[in-house]
N, C-alpha and C positions, 0 to 999 in steps of 0.2 A: 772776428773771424781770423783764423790763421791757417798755417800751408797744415797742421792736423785737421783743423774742421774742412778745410778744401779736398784734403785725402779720405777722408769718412764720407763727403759727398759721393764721392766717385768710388767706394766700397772698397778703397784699396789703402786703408789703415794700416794694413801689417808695413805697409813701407814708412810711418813713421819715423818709427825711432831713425831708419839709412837716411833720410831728409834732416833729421836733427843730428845725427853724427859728422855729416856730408855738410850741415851748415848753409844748406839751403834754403834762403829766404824769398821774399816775395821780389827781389832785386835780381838774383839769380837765377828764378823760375824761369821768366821768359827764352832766359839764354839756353837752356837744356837741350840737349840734342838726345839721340837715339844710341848711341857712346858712351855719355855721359850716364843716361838712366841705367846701361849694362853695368859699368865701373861700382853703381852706388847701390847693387847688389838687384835690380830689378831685372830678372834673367826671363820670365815669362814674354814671348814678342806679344800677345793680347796686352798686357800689361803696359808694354812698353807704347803700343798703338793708342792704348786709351788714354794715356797720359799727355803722347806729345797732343793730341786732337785736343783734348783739353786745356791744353797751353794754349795751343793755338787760338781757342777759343775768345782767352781772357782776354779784356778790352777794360781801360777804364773807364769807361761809363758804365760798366757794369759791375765796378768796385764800390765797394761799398764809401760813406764819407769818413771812416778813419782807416780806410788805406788807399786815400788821395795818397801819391808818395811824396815826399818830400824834396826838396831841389838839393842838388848836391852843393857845395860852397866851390868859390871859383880861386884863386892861389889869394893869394897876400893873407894881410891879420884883418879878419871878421870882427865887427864889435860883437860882444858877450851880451849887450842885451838885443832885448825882439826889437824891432822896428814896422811902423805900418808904413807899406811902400803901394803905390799903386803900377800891376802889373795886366798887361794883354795875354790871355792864356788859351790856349789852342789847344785839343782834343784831336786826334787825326785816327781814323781807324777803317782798318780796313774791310773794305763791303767779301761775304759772302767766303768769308773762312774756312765758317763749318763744313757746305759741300766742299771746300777745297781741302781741306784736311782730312774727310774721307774717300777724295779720292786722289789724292796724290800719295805716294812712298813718304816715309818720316825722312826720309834723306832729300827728296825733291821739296818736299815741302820747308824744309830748313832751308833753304835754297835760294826757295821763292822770297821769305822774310827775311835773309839776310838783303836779297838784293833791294828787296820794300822797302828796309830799315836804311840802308845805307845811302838812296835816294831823299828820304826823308830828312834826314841827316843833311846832308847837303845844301840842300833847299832853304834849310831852317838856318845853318850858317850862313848861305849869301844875304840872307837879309838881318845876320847879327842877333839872331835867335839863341834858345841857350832847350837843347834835349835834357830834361829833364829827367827821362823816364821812359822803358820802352814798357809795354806789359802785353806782351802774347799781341799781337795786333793792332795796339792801340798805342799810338807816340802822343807823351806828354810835354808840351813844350811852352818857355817865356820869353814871354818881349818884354823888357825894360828890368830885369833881374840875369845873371846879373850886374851888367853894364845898362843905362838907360841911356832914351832917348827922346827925343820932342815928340816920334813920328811912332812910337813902338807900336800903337795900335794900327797908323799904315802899313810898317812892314808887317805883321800880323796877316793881314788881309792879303796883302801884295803876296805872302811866301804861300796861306791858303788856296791862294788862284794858281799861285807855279805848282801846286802837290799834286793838285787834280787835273793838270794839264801833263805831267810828268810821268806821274803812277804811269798811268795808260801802255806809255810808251817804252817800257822797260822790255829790255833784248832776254829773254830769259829761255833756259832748256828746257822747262817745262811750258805747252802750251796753252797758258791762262791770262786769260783778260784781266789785270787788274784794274779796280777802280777805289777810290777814297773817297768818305765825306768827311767835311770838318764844321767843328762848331767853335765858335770866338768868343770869349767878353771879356770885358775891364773891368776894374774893381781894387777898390783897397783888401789889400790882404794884411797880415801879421808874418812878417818872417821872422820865424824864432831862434831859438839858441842854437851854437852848434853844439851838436853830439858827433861821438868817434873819433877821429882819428885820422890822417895821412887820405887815403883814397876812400876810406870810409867814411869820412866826414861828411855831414849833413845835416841842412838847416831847413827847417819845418816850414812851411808854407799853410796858415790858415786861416780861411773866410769862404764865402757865398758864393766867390768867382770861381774857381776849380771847379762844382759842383756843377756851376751855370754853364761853362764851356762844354762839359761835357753833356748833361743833358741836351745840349742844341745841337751835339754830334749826333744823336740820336735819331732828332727830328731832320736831320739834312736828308736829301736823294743822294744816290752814286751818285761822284761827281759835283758836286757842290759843294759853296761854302756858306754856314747859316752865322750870322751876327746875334750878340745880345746890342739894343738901343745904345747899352752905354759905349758901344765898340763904332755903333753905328754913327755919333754924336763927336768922336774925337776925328774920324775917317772924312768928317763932311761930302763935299763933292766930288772925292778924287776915284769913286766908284760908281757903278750903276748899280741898283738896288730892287728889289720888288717884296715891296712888307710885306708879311705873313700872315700881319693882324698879331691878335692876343693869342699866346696858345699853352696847353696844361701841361705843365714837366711835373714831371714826379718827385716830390720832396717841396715843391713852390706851393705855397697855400692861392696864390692868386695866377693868373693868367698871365702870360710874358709875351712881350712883342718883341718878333723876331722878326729878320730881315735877309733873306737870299741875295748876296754878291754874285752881280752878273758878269760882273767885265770892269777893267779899269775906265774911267769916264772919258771922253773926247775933249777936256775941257783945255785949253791951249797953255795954261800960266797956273800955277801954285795959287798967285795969289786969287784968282778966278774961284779953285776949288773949297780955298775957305772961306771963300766970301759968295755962296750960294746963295740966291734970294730961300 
């Protein structure tokens, strides 16, 4: 799938070729404004309404698995070949778009997700997180890529519980309740070659885990954050939890046990939290 089969969806093909002149990828989509779609020749306001909605819309759990996006590369000299790295990946997205996208102005509503995005953002840096990716609603984000850590999958967790504690309470002009769910898990991936260039540079991310993070975003409530076992197994005690049991993600041939983060644990000393009976 690409930004033509995405614009054939939505019946509005003729703007093609202005998306391939304009250089508009699926990197650039989410940033579009209502300015933006004027400039790149979309004069129709219906046109321009359907579009940004449909921006808004895009979430990656709802991307298909070859356009997981890829992580950007971080400054210094990258080795040229792939490397299997195990990383903590985070899915963050936000609940109840669609009504909020029709009924907010395209100007209020760019508004709202910059202040969403830029919260997000934040949250994900104090805990040494790296934004990977925003896509219409949905921030893609790594722990332990690309700086690592002992703890990437507590900070994970830790910055999870700051999102949904946070979203909420955003000062905004428009008045909407926001809320988020996120989903977590660990796993060796493949980080591959760089391709591009300067700002465009970027190194490939892939495996099981992107797909798994995001499926569990799915299954979260507003407001929560859902683990995959393997996220749950490096976290030990230093959370409260309540399993989910086994449950059916779409693309998994078997059943996955999932675990809802309640709250960071009461337990008094580090060494207490890895050392649970």
């Amino acid at each position: 799938m690409d930004i033509a089969a995405w614009l054939r969806e939505l019946a509005l093909e003729r703007y093609e070729a202005d998306f391939r002149d304009n250089e508009i990828d699926w990197e650039v989509l989410p940033k579009l404004t209502a300015d933006d779609l004027k400039d790149i020749g979309v004069t129709a306001v219906g046109h321009r309404r359907k579009l940004l909605e449909a921006i808004a819309q895009l979430s990656a759990a709802d991307a298909p698995p070859d356009l997981i996006p890829p992580t950007a590369a971080s400054g210094g000299t990258a080795a040229a070949e792939a490397e299997r790295r195990q990383l903590t990946i985070m899915f963050c997205d936000l609940v109840g778009s669609t009504p909020l996208a029709a009924r907010l102005d395209p100007e209020d509503l760019r508004d709202v997700l910059g202040a969403y995005h830029h919260a997000v953002a934040e949250v994900i840096a104090r805990f040494d997180g790296f934004v990977a990716k925003y896509m219409g609603d949905g921030v893609l984000a790594y722990f332990g890529y690309p700086r690592a850590h002992e703890d990437d999958a507590e900070r994970a967790v830790r910055a999870g519980l700051a999102l949904v504690a946070a979203v909420p309470k955003l000062e905004l002009a428009a008045e909407v309740g926001l809320q988020v769910r996120t989903g977590i898990a660990t796993g060796l991936v493949v980080v591959g070659d760089l391709t591009g260039s300067g700002e465009a540079q970027e190194r490939g991310v892939v495996g099981e885990t992107p797909n798994l993070a995001a499926r569990l975003q799915t299954l979260a409530q507003p407001g929560t954050v859902v683990i995959a076992s393997s996220t749950r197994r490096l976290t030990g005690g230093h959370f409260d939890y309540h399993e989910l049991g086994g449950v059916a993600l779409k693309g998994f041939d078997e059943p996955v046990t999932a675990w809802q983060v309640l709250a960071e644990s009461a337990v008094e000393s580090r060494f207490e939290a890895q050392h649970e009976p």
